[in-house]
Residue, then its C-alpha position, 0 to 999 in steps of 0.5 A: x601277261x606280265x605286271x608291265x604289260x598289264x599297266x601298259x593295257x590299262x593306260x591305252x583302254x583309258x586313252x582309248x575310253x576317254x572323251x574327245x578332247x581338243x587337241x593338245x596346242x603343238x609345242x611352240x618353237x620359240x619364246x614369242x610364240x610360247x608368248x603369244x599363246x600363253x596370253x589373253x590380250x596382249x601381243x609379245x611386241x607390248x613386253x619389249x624393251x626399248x633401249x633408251x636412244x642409244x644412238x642420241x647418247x653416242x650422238x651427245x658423247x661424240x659432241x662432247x669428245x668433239x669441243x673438247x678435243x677442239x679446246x686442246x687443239x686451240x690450247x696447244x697452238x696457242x702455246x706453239x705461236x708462243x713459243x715460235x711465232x714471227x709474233x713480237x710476243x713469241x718467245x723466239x723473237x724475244x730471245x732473238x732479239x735479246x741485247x749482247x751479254x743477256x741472259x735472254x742472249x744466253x737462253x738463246x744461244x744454247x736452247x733455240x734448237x730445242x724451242x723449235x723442236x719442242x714447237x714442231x713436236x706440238x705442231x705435229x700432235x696438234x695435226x695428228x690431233x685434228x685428224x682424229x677430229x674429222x675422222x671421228x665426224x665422218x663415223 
């Protein structure tokens, strides 16, 4: 025999001669039943964390995202009737019914085309604005 096979020998007679010992625990398959079998008491549910209502805070931010989503869409149709409304205030009108030879009657000869674009560009981004609106309540 050699020295390996005589150590080898050795370590199976004091396997063999030892007393009966219980079982070793078989090796757990995953951390909570590691967990659960490292501990006295407690259960591996009691270590948890609970998030902190994430649902509440999307709920608060998309509230939020919402009222001042609506306070543009108010400012930007406020400034489209003010700029071409049938209103007496609107600019449109005013510059329609300016006075021959007027400044006002000079603006609106030349600038009209742009006001109601400028008008239609906003009314369409006010649209597209409100779209988002109901799409971001029905999510």
């Amino acid at each position: 025999m050699n020295l390996f096979e005589r150590t080898f020998d050795v370590l199976l007679e004091a396997d063999v001669n030892a007393p009966d010992k219980a079982a070793p625990a078989p090796a757990p398959a995953n951390d909570r039943q590691a967990m659960a079998q490292s501990l006295d008491s407690a259960k591996p549910e009691d270590f948890d964390v609970q998030q902190p209502g994430r649902e509440k805070l999307v709920d608060h931010i998309k509230t939020e995202q919402s009222q001042k989503l609506t306070g543009w869409i108010g400012k930007i149709d406020e400034f489209i009737k003010f700029l071409n409304s049938t209103e007496p205030s609107s600019m449109q009108v005013q510059l329609h019914s300016a006075p021959c030879d007027s400044v006002f009657e000079d603006i609106s000869r030349s600038e009209k085309k742009k006001i109601a674009r400028l008008a239609a560009e906003l009314s369409s981004l006010s649209e597209s604005l409100k779209g988002y609106l109901i799409s971001s309540n029905d999510r």
